[in-house]
N, C-alpha and C positions, 0 to 999 in steps of 0.2 A: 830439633832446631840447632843441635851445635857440631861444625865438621870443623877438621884441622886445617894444614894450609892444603892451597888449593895453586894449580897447574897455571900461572898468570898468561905466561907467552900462549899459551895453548890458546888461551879466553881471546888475547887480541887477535887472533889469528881469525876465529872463528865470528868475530861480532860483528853484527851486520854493516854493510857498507851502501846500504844503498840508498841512492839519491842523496850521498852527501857531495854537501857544498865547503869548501875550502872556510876554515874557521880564521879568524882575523879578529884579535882583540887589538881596538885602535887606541892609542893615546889617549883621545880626547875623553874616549865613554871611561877611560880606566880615571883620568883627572876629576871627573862630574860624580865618579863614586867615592875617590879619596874626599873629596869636599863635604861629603853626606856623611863623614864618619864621626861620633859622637865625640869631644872633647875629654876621653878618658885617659888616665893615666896610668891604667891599671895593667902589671905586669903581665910577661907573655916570655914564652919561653925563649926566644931569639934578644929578647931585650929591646924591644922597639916597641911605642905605643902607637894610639891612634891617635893622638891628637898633634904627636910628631909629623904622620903619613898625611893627617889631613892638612896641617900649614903648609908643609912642602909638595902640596898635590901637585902642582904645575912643574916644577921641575925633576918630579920622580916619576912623570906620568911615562915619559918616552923608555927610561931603563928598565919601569915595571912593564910595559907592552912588551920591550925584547924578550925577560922573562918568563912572563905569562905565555906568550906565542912559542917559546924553546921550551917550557914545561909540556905545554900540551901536544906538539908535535912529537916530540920523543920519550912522554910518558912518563919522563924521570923524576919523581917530586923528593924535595928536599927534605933531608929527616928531621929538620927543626919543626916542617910543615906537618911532618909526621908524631909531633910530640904533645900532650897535654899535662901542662902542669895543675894537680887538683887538689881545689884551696879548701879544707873543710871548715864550714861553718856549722857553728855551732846553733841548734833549734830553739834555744832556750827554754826547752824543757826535762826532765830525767835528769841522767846522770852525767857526768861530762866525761867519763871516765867510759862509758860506753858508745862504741863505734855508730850505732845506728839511730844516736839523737844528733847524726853530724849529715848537715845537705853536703854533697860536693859539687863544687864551680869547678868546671872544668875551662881554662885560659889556654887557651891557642893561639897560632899566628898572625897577628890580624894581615898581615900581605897575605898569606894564603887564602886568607876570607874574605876579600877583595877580588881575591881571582874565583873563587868558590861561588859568589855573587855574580860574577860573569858566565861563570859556568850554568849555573842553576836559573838563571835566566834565558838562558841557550836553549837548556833541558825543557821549561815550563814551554819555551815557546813552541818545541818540540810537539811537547804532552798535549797542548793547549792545539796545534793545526791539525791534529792526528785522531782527536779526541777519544783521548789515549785514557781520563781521569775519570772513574765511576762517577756518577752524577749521583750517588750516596755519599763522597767522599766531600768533606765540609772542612778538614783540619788543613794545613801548612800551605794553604792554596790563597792568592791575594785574593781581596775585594773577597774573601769568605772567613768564615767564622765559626766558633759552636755555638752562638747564638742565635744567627740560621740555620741551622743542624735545629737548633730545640724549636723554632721558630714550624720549621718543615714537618717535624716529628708532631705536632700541636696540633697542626692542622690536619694529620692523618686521624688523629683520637677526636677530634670534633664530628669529619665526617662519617668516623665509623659510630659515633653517638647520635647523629643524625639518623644513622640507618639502622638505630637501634642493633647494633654491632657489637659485642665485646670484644676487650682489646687487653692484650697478656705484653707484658713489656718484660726483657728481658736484657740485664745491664752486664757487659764483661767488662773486666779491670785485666788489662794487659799489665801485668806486673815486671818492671826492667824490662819491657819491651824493647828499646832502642839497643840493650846490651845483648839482646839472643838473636840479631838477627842474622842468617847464615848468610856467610860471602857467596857462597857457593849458588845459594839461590837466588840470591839478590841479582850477581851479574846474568845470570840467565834470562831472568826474567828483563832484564835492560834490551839483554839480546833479540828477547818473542817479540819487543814492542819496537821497533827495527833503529833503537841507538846507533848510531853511528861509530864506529870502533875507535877510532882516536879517544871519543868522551869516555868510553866501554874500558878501554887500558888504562885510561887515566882514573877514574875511578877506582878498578881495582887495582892498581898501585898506592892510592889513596889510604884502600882500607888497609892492604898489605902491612902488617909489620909496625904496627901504631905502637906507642911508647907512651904510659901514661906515668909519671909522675907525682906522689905527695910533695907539697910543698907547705911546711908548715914554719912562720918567722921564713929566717934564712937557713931551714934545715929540711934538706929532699932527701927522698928515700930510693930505694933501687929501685930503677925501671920496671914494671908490669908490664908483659905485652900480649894483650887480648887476642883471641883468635877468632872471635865473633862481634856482632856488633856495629850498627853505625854510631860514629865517634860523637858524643857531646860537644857543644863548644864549640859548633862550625855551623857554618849554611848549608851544606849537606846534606849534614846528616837528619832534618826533616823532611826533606823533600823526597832522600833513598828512601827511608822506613815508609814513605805514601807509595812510594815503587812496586814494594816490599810487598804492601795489603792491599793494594788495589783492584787485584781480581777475588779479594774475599766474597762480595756479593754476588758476583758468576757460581759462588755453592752452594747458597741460600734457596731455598725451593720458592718457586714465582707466587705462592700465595702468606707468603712470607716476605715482609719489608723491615 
């Protein structure tokens, strides 16, 4: 599951192009998102919050569209957009003095996330005309849930008890799943499902060279920079890692669900 860097220009070159349509993030849809953004104040590595980005939606709408539309045409994404600062909270339980009673909140950009929400609504509408998403897959997908996931899974143990069937249930725990996941496989597989390359570069520019940062009070610690992984703390990175497993069920044997 873990490879080093990987050959980016090679990846754009290579990613599929077909049937794409000229992308255009307008003004208005990027103002209707800034306005939906939660009144937080809570720090972010560029120093800009959301509740700043949502009062001034309307007149940041027109310089964040130039942006957005020059990030994604020429792939180049900013290294603030590239950073997370991670805030550890503490579990309140053990010891405090030990690293692994500590959640980390990983704080990103919220403009990047803005545009990541444009993005990933791109990508879903993609997934979504192509039907591109396992009809097992129930997580990071709207108007779905894991409560239709168990609602679905309920009804297969009812009718196998109807038909006097037994039924062996078998649970895996993806342990830091979101941390192991390979670049290298992940843009591939954007590739098999015919991503359009501009999104394809821009991605992996995305994950390229990510910078995470402690921040504990006002005292950060040196840069980490991961070499695997969709990044916490973004729109993203839920929607890559369904990317990611999505053809896990094409390996399951057909009397097996």
């Amino acid at each position: 599951m873990v490879s080093g860097d990987i050959n980016y220009k090679q990846i754009s070159i290579e990613a599929s192009d077909e049937n794409h349509e000229e992308t255009i993030f307008e003004p208005y849809i990027i103002e209707k998102l800034l306005k939906k953004l939660p009144n937080k104040l809570s720090h972010s590595p560029e120093n800009v919050n959301q509740y700043f980005l949502k009062k001034c939606a309307t007149p940041l709408a027109l310089p964040l569209s130039i942006l957005y539309n020059n990030t994604f045409k020429t792939g180049i994404v900013p290294e603030l957009w590239k950073t997370a600062h991670i805030i550890p909270i503490f579990k309140k339980k053990g010891s405090v003095n030990d690293p692994k009673n500590y959640r980390p909140i990983a704080l990103t950009s919220p403009i990047c996330r803005v545009f990541e929400r444009l993005l990933a609504n791109k990508l879903l509408e993609q997934l979504d005309k192509n039907k591109i998403i396992a009809e097992e897959q129930f997580g990071f997908l709207p108007k779905s849930s894991c409560t239709l996931q168990i609602l679905s899974s309920m009804q297969d143990w009812y009718n196998s008890l109807d038909r006097k069937i037994g039924t062996d249930v078998i649970y895996f725990d993806f342990q830091k799943a979101f941390d192991k996941v390979d670049h290298e496989i992940l843009i591939r597989k954007l590739q098999e499902i015919k991503i359009d390359k501009l999104t394809i570069r821009w991605v992996a520019n995305f994950l390229n060279n990510r910078s995470h940062i402690v921040k504990i009070d006002e005292n950060y610690s040196q840069p980490f920079l991961p070499k695997t992984g969709v990044p916490q703390g973004t729109v993203l990175g839920p929607l890559l890692f369904l990317i990611y497993i999505n053809d896990l069920p094409s390996h399951i044997p057909k009397n097996i669900k």
